[in-house]
KOLDREN-915906 format. One record per residue (C-alpha): residue in three letters; x, z, y. Coordinates in steps of 0.001 Angstrom, whole numbers, padded with zeros to 6 digits, always signed. Layout:
N
ALAXZY ...
//
This chain:
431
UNK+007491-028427-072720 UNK+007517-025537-069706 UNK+005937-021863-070480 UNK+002028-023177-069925 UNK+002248-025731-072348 UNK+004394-023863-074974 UNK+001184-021467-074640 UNK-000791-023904-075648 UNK+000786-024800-078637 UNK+000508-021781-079807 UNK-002935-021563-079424 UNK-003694-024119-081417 UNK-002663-022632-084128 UNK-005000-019834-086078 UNK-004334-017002-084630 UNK-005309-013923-087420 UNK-004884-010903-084176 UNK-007671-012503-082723 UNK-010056-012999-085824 UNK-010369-011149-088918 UNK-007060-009746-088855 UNK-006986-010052-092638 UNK-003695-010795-095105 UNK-002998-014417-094802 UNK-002271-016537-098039 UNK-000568-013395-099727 UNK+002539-015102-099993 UNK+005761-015714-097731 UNK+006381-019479-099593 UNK+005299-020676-095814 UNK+007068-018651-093685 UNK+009753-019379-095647 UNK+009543-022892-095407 UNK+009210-022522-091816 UNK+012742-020557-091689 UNK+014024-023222-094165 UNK+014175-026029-091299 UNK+015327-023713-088313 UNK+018359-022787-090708 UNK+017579-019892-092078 UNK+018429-017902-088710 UNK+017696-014478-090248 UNK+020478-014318-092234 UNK+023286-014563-089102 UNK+022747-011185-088851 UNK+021444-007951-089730 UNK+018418-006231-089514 UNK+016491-002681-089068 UNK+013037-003704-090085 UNK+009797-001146-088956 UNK+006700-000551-090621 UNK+004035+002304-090355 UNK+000711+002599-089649 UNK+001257+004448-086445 UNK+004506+004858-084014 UNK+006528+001287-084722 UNK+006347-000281-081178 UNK+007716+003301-080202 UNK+010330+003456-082493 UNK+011980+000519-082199 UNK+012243+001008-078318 UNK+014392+004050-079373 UNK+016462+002307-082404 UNK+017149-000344-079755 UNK+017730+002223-076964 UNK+020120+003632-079378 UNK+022114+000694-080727 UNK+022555-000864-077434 UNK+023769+002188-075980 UNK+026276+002091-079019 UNK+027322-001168-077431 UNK+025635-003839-080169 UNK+024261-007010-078953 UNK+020439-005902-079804 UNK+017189-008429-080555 UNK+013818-006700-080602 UNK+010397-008252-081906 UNK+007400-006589-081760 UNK+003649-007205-081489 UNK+001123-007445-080184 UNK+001983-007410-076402 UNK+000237-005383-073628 UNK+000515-007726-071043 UNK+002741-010862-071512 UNK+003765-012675-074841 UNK+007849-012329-074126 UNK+007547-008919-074329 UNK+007183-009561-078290 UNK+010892-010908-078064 UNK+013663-009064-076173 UNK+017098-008833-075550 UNK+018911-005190-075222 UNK+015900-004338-073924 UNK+014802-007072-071904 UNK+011898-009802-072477 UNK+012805-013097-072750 UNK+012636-015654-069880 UNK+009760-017868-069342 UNK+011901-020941-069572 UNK+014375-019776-072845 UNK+011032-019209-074598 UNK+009305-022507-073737 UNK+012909-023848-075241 UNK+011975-021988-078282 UNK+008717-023014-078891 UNK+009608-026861-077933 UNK+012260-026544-080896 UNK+009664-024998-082879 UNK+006953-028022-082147 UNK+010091-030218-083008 UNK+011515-028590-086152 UNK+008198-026950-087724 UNK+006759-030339-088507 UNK+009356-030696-091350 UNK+008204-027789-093157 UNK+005388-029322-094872 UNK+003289-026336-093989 UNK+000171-025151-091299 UNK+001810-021779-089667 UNK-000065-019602-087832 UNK+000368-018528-084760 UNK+002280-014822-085889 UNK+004383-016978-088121 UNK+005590-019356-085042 UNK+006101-016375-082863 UNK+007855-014792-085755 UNK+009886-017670-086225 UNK+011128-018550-082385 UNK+011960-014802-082123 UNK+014614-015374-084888 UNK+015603-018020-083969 UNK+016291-016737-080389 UNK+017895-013993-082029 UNK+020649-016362-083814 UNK+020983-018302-080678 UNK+021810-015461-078632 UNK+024381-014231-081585 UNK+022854-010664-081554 UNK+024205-008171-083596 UNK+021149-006514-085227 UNK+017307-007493-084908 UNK+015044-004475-084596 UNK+011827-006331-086008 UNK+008782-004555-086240 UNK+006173-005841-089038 UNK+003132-006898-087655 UNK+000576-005725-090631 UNK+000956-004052-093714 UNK+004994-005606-094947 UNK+004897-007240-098267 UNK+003239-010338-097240 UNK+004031-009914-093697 UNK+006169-012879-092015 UNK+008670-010861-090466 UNK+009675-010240-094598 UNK+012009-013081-094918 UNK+014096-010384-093114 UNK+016294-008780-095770 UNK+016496-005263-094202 UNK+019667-003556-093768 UNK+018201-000280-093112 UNK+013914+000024-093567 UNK+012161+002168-091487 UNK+008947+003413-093184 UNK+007016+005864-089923 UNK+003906+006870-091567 UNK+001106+005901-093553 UNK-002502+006429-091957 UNK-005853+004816-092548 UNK-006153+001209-090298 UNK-006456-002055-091713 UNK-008120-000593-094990 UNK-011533+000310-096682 UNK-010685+003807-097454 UNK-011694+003259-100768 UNK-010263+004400-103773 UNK-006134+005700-103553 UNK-006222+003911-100173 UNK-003399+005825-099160 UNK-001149+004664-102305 UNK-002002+000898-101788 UNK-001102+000748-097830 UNK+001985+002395-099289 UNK+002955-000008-101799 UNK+002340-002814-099371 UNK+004194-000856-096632 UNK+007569-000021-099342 UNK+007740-004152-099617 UNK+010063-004576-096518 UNK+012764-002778-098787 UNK+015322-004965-100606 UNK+017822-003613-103001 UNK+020340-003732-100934 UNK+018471-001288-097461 UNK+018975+002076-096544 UNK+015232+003254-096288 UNK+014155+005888-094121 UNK+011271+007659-094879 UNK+008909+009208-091934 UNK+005704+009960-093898 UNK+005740+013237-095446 UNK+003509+013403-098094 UNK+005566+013502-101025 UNK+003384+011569-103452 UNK+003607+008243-101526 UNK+007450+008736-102191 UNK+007419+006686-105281 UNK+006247+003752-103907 UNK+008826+003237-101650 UNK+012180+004955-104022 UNK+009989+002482-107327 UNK+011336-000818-104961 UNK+014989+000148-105604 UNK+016594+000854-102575 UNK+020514+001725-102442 UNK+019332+004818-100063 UNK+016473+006884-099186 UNK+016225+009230-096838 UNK+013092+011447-096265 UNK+011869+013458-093173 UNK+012004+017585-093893 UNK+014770+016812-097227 UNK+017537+014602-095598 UNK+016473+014753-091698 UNK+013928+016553-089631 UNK+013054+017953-086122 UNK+014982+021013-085317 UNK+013550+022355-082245 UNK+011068+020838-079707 UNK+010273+022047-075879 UNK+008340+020666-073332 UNK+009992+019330-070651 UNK+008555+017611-067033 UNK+007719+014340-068364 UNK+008392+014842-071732 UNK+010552+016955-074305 UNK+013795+018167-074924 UNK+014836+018551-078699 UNK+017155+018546-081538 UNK+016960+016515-084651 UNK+019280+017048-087597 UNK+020147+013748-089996 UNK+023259+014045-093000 UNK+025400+013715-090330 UNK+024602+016941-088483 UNK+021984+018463-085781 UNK+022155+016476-082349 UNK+020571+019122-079658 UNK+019721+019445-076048 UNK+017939+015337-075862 UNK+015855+014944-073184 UNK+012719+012523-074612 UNK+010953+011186-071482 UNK+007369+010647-073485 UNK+004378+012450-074162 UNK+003328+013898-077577 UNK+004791+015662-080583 UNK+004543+012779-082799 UNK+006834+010593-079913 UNK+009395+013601-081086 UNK+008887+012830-084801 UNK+009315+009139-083867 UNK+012624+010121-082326 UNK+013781+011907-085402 UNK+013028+008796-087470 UNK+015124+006350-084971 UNK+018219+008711-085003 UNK+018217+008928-088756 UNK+018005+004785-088718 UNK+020528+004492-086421 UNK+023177+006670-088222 UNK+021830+005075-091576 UNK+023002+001442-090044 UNK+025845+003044-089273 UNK+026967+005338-091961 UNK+028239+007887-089707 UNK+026738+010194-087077 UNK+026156+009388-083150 UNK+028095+010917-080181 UNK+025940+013122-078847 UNK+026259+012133-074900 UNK+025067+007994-076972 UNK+021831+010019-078033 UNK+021546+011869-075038 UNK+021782+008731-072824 UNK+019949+006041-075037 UNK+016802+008612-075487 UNK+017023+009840-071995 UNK+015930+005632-070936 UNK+013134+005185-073429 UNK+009929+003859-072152 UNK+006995+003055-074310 UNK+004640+001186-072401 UNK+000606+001755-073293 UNK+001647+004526-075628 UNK+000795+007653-073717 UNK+001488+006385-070551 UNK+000602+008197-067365 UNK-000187+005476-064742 UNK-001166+007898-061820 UNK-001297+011909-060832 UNK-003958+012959-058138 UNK-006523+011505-060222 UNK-004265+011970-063620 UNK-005105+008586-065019 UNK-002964+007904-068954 UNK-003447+004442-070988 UNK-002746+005084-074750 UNK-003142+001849-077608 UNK-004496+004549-079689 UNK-006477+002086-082018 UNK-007125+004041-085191 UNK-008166+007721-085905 UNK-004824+008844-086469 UNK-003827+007618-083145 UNK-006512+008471-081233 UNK-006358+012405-082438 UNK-002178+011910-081071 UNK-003669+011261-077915 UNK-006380+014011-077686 UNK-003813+016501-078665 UNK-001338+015321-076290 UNK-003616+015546-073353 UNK-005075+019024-074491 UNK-001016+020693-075396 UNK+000658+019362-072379 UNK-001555+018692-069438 UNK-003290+021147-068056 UNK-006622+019494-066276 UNK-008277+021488-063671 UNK-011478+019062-063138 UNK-013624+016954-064933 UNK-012251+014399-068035 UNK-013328+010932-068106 UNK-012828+008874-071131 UNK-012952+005153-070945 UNK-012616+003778-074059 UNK-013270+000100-076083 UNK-012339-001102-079464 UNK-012185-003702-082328 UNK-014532-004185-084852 UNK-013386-002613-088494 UNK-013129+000963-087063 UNK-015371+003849-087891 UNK-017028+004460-084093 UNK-018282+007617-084368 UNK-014869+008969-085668 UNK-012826+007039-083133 UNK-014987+008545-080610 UNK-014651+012052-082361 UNK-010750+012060-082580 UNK-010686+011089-078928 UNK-012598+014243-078013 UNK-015906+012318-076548 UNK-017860+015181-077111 UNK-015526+017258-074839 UNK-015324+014826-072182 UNK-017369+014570-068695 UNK-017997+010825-068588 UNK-017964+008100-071275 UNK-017205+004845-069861 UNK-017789+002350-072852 UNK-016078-001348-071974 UNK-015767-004301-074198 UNK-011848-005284-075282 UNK-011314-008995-074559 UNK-011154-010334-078028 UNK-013156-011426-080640 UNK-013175-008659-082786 UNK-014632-006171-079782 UNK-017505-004138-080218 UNK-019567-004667-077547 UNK-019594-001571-075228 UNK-023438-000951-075666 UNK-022630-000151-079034 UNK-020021+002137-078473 UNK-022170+003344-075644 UNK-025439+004055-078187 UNK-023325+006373-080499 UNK-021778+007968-077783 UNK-025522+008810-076429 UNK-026346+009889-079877 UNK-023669+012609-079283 UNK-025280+013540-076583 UNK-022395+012303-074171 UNK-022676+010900-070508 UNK-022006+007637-070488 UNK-022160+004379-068950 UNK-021881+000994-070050 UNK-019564-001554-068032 UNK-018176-004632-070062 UNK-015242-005398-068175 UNK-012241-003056-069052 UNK-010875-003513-065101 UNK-014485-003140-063473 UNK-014667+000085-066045 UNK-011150+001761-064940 UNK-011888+001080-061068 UNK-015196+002484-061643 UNK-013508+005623-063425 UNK-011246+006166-060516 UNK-013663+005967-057436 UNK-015697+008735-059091 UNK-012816+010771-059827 UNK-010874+013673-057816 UNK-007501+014436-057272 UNK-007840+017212-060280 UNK-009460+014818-063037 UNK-008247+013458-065873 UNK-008700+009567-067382 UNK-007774+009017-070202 UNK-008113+005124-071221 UNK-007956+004338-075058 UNK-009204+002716-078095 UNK-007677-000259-077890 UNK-004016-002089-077327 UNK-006242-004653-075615 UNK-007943-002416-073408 UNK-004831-000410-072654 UNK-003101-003618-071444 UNK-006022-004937-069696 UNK-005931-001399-067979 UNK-002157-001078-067047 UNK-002261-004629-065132 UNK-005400-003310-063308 UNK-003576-000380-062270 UNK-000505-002199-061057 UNK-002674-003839-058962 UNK-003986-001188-057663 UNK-000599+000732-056872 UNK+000749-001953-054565 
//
């Protein structure tokens, strides 16, 4: 099949981003079988697997940054995408090819059959990316775990080193010891025989994840930490200290103090895989190329116009902060911002600063689980907020631009849908 029709496929399948969202099945037995026909390609070879509530997509741009600068053959799978499916699966950096993944997902429509099982649509992405992976004879897989880890299909990875960045409230009632149970779930992507490394700092999660057994855990302030942190044009220069010593004077070309923190946690996995420190000039190099599309990204200057995923109230206070510490914004602020249902509006909306801002442009996220903008538009009246109400997440950006000046600021948020939907508009617009 070419790329158009492998996209079809997929879409046949149930596709749990675009619907509830909610723990499939509770149980890898079909994900398993799925792996079970394409030969087990997970286990040719070895794996740094990434879970968190915020900063994964982020981190594993800098743990593959690092590794490739190192000179490893490097796989990366992450999710969801901004703007294209083969950004979920890359090589040393670099999405895969229309055609190689249409040759996955033929062998997929060809092989998956003879599992015996339904998968869903993560669990055939999941599946081609390994696959891929073992067909390209990479070195390492950076996978990223698309919700929770226990029962997540990227788990039939047995992780070499686990990668633990945070635990925040998303994809939970925020009932009861909320933050224990997303950490138990979390603390399932380490096997007996992974390094883990521990971002989240609040020591009584810490049992969760040392009660699975791991051969090594290392935790942020005890075994590796931030040293120093400046800002820098287009970023921030600092020094991070793991076991194997303090690495100083990296230049981190992305916005935010928690981008920093992410950085501290990629080092420390890196030199974990490893088992020995970094060269510093590798560190220096590998962090100095990072992107992180749709995290924090600044799209424009003269309007300032940044797209940020932020898509939970953790994330969306990074973002505030990051535009309130290290931009300094002469004019007005204009906040255009949509999200998915299961989110607490009025706090999203709060953590964004809303109340502070100039203009609220509510849009509606292209998926099924959107709230409809003239919801978010009613509470953000209720605050007593400007605002206007404009579906369409392009029509809502242009519309924040023409009625901006060169000394405004847009920031565009509350979604990884919107913030994708945004950064393609924007392209356009640039050309």
């Amino acid at each position: 099949m070419n790329y158009a029709e492998s996209l079809r496929f997929l879409d046949r399948h149930i596709n749990l981003e675009a619907t509830a969202g909610d723990i499939h099945g509770l149980s890898l037995d079909q994900m398993r079988a799925l792996v079970s026909v394409l030969g087990d390609p997970q286990e040719s070879f070895k794996v740094i697997h990434i879970t968190g509530t915020n900063g994964k997509g982020s981190t594993a741009r800098m743990i593959t940054s690092l590794l490739v600068e190192s000179g490893l053959s490097v796989g990366t799978y992450s999710s969801p995408h901004l703007q294209r499916i083969n950004e979920r699966i890359c090589w040393n950096g670099d999405p895969i090819t229309d055609e190689d993944f249409a040759s996955v997902v033929t062998e997929l429509a060809r092989l998956a059959p003879l599992a015996g099982v339904q998968p869903s649509y993560f669990e055939l992405l999941t599946a081609g990316a390994l696959l891929w992976f073992a067909e390209n004879a990479v070195d390492v897989a950076v996978v990223e775990v698309g919700l929770l880890g226990r029962y997540d299909a990227t788990n039939v990875c047995d992780a070499d080193v686990a990668v633990i960045t945070n635990i925040g409230r998303d994809h939970t009632d925020g009932l009861g010891n909320w933050r224990g149970a997303i950490a138990a779930e979390k603390a399932g992507i380490i096997k007996p025989d992974s390094v883990v490394v521990v971002g989240e700092p609040d020591v009584a999660l810490h049992g969760a994840f040392s009660a699975e057994g791991p051969r090594l855990m290392w935790v942020r302030g005890a075994d590796f930490d931030v040293v120093s942190d400046a800002p820098a044009l287009g970023g921030h220069v600092l020094a991070a200290r793991t076991p194997n010593g303090v690495t100083e004077d990296v230049y981190l070309p992305l916005h935010g103090r928690h981008q920093v923190l992410n950085a501290s946690c990629a080092l420390a996995a890196v030199e974990a895989f490893f088992d020995r420190s970094l060269d510093d000039d590798i560190v220096q190099t590998a962090f100095a190329s990072v992107t992180s599309p749709g995290r924090f990204e600044v799209m424009n200057h003269g309007p300032l116009v940044i797209i940020d995923g932020a898509h939970n109230p953790q994330g969306a206070a990074a973002a505030a902060r990051t535009l309130e510490e290290e931009f300094d914004v002469a004019g007005r602020r204009v906040l255009v911002v949509g999200m998915l249902g299961g989110r607490d509006v009025v706090e999203m909306l709060e953590q964004l600063g809303a109340r502070s801002a100039d203009l609220v442009i509510a849009c509606t996220p292209d998926s099924p689980r959107a709230v409809p903008a003239a919801d978010v538009s009613s509470v953000c009246r209720a605050m007593g907020v400007l605002t206007e109400t404009i579906d369409d997440v392009g029509t809502a950006v242009t519309r924040a631009i023409s009625i901006s000046t060169d000394d405004d600021a847009i920031l565009i948020a509350g979604s990884l849908y919107v913030a994708g939907a945004a950064r393609t508009v924007l392209e356009s617009l640039a050309r």
